[in-house]
Biopython code that builds the backbone (N, CA, C, O; Angstrom):
import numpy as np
from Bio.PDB.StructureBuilder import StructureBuilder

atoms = [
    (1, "UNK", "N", (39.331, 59.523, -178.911)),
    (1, "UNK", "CA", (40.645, 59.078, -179.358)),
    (1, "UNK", "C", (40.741, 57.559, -179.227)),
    (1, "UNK", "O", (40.542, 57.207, -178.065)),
    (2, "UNK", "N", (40.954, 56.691, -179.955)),
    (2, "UNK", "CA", (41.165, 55.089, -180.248)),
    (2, "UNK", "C", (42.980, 55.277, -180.206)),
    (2, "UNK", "O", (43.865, 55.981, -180.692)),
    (3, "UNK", "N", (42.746, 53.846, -179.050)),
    (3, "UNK", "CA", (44.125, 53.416, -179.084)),
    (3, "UNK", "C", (44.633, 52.390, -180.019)),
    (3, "UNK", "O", (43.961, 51.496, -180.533)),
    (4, "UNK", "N", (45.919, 52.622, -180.186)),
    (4, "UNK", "CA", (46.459, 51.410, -181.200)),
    (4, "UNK", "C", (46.859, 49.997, -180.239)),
    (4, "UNK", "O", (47.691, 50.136, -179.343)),
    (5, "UNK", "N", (46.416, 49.057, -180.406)),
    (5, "UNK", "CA", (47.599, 47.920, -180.356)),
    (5, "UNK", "C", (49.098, 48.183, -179.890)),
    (5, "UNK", "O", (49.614, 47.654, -178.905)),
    (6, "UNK", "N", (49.724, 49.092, -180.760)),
    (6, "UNK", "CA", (51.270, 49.411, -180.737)),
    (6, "UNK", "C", (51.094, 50.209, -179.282)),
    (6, "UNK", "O", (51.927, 49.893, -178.432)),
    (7, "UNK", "N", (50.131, 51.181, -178.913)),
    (7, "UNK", "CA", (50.824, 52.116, -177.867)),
    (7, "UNK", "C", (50.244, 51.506, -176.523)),
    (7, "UNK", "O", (50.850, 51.677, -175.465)),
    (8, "UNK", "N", (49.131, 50.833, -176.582)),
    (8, "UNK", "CA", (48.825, 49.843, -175.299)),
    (8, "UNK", "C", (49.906, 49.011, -174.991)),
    (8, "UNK", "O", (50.459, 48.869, -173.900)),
    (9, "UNK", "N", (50.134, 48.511, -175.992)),
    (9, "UNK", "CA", (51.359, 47.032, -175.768)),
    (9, "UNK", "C", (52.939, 47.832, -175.403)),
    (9, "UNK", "O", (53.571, 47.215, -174.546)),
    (10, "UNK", "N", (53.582, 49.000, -175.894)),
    (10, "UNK", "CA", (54.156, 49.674, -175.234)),
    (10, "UNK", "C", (54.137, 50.255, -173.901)),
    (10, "UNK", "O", (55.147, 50.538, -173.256)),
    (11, "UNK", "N", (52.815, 50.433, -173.484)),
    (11, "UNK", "CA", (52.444, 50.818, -171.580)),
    (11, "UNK", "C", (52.518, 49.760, -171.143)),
    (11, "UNK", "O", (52.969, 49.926, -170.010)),
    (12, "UNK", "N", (52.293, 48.263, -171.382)),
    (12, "UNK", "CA", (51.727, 47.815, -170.795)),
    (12, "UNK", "C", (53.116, 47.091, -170.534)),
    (12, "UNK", "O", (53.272, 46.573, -169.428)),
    (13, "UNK", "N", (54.108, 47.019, -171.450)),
    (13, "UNK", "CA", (55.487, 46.428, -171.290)),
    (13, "UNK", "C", (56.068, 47.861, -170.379)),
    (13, "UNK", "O", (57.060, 47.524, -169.732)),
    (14, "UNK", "N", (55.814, 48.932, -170.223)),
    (14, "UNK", "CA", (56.194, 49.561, -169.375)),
    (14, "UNK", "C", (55.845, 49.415, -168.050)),
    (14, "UNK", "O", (56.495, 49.867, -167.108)),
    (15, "UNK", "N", (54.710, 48.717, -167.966)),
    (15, "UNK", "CA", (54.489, 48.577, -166.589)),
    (15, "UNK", "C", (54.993, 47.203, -165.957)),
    (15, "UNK", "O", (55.329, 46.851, -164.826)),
    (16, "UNK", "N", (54.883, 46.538, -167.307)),
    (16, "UNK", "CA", (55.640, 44.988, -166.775)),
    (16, "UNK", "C", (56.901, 45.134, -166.082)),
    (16, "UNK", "O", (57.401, 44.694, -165.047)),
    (17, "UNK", "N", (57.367, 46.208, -167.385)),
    (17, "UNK", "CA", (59.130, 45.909, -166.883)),
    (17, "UNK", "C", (59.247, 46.732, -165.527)),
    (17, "UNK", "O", (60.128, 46.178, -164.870)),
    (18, "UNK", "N", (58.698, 47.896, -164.778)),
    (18, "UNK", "CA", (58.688, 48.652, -163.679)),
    (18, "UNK", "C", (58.235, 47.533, -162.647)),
    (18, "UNK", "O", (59.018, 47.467, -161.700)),
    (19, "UNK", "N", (57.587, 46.984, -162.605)),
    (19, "UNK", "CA", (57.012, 45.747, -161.487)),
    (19, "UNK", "C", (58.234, 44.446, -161.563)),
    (19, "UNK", "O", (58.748, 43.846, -160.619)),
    (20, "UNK", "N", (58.469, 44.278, -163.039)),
    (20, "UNK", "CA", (59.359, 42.899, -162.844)),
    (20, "UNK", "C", (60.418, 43.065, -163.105)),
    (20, "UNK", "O", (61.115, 42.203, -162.571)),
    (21, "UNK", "N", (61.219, 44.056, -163.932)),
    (21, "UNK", "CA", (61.873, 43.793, -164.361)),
    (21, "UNK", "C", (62.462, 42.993, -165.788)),
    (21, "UNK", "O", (63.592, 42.754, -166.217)),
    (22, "UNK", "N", (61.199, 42.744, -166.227)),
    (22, "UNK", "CA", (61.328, 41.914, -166.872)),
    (22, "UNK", "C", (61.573, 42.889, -168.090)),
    (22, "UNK", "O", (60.918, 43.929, -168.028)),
    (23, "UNK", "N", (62.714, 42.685, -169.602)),
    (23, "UNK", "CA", (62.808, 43.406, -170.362)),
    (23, "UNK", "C", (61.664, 43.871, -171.400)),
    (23, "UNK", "O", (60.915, 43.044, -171.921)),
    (24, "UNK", "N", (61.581, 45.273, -171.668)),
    (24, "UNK", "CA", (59.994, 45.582, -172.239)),
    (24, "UNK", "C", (59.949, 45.016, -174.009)),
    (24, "UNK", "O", (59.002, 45.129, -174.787)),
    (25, "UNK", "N", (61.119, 44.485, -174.234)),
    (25, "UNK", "CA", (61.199, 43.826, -175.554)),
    (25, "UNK", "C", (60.100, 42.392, -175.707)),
    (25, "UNK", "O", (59.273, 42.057, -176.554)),
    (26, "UNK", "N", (60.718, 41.634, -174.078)),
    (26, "UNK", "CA", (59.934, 40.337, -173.948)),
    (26, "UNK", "C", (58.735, 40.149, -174.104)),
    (26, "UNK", "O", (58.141, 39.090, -174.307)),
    (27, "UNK", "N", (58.163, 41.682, -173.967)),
    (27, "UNK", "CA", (56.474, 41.616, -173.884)),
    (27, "UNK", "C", (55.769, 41.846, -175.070)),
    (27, "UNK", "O", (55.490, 42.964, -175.503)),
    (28, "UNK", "N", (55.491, 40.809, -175.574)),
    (28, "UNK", "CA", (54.745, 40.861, -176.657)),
    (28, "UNK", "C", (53.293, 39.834, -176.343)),
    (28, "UNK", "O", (53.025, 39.075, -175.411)),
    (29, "UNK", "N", (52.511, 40.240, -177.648)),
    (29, "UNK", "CA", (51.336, 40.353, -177.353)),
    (29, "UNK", "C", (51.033, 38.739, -177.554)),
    (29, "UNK", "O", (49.845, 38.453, -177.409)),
    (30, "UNK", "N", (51.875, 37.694, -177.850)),
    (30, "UNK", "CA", (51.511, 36.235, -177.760)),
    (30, "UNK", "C", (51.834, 35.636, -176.588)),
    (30, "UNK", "O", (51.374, 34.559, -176.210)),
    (31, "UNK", "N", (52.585, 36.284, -176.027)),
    (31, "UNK", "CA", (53.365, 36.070, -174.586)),
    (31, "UNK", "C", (52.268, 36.218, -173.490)),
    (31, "UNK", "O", (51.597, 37.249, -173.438)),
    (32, "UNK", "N", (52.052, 35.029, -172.473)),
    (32, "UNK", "CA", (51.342, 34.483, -171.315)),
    (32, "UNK", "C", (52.176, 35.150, -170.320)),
    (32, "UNK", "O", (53.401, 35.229, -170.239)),
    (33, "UNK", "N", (51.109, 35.679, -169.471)),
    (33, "UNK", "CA", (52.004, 36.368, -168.379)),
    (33, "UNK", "C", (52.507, 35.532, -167.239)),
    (33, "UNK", "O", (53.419, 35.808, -166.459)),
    (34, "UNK", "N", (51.710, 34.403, -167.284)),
    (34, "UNK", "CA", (52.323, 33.188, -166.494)),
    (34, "UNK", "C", (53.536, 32.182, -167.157)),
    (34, "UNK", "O", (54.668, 32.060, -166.689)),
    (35, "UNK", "N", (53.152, 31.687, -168.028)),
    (35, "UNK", "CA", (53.487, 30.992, -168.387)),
    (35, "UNK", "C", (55.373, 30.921, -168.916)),
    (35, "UNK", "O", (56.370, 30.281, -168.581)),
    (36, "UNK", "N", (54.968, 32.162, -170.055)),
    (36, "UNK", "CA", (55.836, 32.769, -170.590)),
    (36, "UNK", "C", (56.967, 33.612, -169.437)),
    (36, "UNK", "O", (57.995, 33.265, -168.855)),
    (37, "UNK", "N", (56.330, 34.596, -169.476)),
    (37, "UNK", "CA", (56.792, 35.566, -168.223)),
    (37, "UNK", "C", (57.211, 35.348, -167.295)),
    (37, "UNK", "O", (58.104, 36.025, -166.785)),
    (38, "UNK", "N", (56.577, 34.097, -166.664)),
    (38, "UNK", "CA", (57.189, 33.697, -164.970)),
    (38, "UNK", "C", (56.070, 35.050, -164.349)),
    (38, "UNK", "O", (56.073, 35.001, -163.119)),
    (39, "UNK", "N", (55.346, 35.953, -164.766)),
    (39, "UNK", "CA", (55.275, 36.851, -163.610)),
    (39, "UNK", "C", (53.860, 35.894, -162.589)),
    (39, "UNK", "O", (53.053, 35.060, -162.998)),
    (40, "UNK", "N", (54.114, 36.651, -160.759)),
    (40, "UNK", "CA", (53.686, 35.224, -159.849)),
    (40, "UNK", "C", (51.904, 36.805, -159.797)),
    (40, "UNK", "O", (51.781, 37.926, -160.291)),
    (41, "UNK", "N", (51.143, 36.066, -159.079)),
    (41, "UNK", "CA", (49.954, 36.506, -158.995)),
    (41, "UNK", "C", (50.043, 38.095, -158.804)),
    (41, "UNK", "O", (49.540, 38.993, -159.478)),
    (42, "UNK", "N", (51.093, 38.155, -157.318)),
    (42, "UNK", "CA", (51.148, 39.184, -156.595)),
    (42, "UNK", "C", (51.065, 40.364, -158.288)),
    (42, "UNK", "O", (50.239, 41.100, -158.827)),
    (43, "UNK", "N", (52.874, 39.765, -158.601)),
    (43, "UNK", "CA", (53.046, 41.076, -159.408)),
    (43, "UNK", "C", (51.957, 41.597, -160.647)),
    (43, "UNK", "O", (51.854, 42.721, -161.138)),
    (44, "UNK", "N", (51.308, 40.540, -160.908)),
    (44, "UNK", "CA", (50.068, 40.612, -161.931)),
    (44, "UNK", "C", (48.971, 41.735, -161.402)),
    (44, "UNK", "O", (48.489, 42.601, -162.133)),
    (45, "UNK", "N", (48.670, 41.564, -160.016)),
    (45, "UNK", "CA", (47.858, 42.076, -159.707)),
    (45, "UNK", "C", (48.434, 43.617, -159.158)),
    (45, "UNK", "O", (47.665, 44.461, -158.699)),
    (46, "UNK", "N", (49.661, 43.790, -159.265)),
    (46, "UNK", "CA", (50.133, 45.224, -158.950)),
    (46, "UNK", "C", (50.118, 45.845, -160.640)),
    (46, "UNK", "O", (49.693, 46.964, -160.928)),
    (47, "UNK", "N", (50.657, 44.889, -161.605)),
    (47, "UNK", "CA", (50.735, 45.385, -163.029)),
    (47, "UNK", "C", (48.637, 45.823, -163.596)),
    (47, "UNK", "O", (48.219, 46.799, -164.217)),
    (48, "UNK", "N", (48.203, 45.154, -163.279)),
    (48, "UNK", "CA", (46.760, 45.019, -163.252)),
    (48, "UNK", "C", (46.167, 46.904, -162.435)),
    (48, "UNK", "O", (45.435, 47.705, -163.015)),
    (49, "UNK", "N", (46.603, 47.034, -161.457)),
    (49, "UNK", "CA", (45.960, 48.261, -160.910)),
    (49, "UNK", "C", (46.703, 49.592, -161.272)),
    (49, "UNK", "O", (46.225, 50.723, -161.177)),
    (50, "UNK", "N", (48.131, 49.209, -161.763)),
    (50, "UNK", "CA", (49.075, 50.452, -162.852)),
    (50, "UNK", "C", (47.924, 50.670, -163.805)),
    (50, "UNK", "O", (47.233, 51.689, -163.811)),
    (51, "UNK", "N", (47.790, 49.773, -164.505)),
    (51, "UNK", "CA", (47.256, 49.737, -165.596)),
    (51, "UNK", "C", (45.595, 50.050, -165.939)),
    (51, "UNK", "O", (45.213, 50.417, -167.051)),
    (52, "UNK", "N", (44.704, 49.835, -164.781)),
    (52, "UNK", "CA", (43.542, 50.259, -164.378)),
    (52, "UNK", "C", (43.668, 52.208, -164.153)),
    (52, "UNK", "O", (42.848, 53.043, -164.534)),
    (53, "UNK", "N", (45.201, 52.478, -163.294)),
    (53, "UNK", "CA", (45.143, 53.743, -162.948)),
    (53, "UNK", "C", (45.778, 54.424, -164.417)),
    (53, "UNK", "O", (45.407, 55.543, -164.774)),
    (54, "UNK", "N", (46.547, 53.804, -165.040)),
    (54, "UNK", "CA", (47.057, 54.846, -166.195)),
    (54, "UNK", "C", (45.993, 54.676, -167.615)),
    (54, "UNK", "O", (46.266, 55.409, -168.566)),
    (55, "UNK", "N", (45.075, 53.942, -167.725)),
    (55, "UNK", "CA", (43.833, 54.338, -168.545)),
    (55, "UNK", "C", (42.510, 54.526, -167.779)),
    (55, "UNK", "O", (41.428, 54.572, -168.363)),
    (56, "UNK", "N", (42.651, 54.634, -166.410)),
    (56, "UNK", "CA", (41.202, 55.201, -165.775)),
    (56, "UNK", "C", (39.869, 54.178, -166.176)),
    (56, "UNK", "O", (38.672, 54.316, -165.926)),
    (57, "UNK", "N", (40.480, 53.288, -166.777)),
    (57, "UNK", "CA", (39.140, 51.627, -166.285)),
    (57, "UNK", "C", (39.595, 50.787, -164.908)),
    (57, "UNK", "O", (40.436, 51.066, -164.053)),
    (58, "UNK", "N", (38.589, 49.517, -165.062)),
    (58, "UNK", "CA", (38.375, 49.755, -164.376)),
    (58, "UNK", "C", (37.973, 47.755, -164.368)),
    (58, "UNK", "O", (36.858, 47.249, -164.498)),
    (59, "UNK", "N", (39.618, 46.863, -164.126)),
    (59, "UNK", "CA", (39.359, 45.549, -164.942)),
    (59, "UNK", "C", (38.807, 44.536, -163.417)),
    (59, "UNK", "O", (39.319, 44.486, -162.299)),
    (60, "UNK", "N", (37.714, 43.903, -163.916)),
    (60, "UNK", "CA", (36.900, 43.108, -162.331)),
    (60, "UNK", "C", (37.885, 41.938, -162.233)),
    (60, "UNK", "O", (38.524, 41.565, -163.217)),
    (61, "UNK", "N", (38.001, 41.338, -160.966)),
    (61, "UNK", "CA", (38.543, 40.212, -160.745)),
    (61, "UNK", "C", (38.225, 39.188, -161.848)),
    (61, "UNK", "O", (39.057, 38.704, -162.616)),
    (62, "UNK", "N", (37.215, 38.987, -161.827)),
    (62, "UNK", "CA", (36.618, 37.731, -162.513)),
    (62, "UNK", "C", (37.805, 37.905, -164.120)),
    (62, "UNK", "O", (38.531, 36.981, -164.484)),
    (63, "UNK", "N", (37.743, 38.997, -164.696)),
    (63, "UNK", "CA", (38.353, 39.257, -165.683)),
    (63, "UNK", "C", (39.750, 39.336, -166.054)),
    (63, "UNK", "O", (40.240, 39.468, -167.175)),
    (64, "UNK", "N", (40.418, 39.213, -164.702)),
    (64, "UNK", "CA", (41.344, 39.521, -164.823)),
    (64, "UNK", "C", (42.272, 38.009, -165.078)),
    (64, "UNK", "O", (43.344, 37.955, -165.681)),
    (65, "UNK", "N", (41.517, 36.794, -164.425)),
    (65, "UNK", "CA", (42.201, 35.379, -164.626)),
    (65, "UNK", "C", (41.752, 35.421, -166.058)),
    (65, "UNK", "O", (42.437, 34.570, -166.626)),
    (66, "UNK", "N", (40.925, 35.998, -166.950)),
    (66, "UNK", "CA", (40.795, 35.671, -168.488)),
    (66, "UNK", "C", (41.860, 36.432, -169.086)),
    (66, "UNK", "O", (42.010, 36.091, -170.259)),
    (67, "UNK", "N", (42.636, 37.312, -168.727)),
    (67, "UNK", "CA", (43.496, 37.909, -169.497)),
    (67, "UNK", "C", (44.883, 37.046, -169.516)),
    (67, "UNK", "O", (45.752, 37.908, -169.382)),
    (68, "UNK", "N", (45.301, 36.218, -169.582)),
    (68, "UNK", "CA", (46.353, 35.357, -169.858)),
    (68, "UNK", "C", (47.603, 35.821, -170.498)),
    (68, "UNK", "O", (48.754, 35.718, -170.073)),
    (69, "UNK", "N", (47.137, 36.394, -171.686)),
    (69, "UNK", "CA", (48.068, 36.448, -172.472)),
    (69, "UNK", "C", (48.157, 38.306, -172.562)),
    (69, "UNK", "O", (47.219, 39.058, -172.294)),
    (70, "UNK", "N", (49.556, 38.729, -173.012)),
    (70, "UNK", "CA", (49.292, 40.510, -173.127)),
    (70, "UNK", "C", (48.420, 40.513, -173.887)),
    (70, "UNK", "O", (47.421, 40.823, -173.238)),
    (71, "UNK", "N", (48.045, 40.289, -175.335)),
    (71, "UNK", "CA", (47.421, 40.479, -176.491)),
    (71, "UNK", "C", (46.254, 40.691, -175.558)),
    (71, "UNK", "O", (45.855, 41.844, -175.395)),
    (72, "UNK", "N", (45.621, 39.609, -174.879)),
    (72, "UNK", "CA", (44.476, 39.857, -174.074)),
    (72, "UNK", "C", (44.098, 40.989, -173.344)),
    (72, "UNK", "O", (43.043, 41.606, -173.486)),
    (73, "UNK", "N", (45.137, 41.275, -172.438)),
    (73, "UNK", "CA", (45.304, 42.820, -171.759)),
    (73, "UNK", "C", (44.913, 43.723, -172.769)),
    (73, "UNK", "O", (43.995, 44.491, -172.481)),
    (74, "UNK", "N", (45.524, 43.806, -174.132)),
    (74, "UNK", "CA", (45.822, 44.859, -174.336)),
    (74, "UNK", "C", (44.055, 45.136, -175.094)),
    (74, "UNK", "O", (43.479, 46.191, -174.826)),
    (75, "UNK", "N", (43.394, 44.121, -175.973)),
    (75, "UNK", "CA", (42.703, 44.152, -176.237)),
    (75, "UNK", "C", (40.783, 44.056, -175.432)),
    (75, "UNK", "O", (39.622, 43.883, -175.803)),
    (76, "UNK", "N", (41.627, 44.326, -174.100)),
    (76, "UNK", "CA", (40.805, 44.097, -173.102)),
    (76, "UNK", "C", (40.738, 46.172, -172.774)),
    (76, "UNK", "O", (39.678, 46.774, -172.601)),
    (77, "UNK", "N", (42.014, 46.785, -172.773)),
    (77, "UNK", "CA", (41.923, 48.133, -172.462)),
    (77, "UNK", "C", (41.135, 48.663, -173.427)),
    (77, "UNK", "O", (40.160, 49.379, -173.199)),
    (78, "UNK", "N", (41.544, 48.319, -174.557)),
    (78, "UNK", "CA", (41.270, 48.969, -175.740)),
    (78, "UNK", "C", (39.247, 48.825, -175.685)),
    (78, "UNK", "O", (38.474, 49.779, -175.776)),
    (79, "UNK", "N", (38.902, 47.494, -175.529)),
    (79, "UNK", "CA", (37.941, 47.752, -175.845)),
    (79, "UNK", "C", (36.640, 48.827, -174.820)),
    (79, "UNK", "O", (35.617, 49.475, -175.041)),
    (80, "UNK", "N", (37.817, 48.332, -173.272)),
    (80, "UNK", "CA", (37.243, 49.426, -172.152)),
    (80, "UNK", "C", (37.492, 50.565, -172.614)),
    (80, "UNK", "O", (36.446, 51.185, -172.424)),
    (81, "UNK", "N", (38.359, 51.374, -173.201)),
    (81, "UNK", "CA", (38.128, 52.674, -173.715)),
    (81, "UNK", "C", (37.166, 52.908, -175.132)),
    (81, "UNK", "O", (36.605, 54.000, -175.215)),
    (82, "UNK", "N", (37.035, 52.270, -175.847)),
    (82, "UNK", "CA", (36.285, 52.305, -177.152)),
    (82, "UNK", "C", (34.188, 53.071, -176.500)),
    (82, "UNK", "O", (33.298, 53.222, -177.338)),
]
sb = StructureBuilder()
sb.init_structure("model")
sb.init_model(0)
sb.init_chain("A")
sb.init_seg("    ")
for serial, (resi, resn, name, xyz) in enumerate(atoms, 1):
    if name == "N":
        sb.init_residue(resn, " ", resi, " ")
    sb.init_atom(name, np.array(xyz, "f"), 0.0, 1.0, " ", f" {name:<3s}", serial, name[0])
structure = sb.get_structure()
């Protein structure tokens, strides 16, 4: 089963907004999770292991300062499940 774009970027604003609060509209896939977002390391790295546990990969440190932006995340799950 291949994921879409649309239903990653929907979990993944679900997990944003459960950790931050932040509204799941805001999260779109050009949007910096620093930058944009305000979100601080901690909550990255709690949104980071949701997100490891609700697709069962499995993202290394090193990889995880390259994901910047959602688009990145999302195309980062996608290709761990492919």
């Amino acid at each position: 089963m291949s994921l879409s774009r649309e239903k990653v970027l929907e979990s993944i604003a679900q997990i944003v907004h459960d950790e931050t609060g932040i509204d799941k509209g805001s999260v779109q896939l050009d949007k910096a999770f620093v930058d944009d977002l305000d979100i601080d390391s901690i909550s990255m790295m709690t949104i980071v292991v949701n997100a490891e546990e609700k697709y069962g990969i499995e993202i290394p440190d090193d990889k995880v300062r390259e994901l910047r932006t959602v688009g990145d995340a999302v195309d980062f799950i996608i290709a761990a499940k492919a």
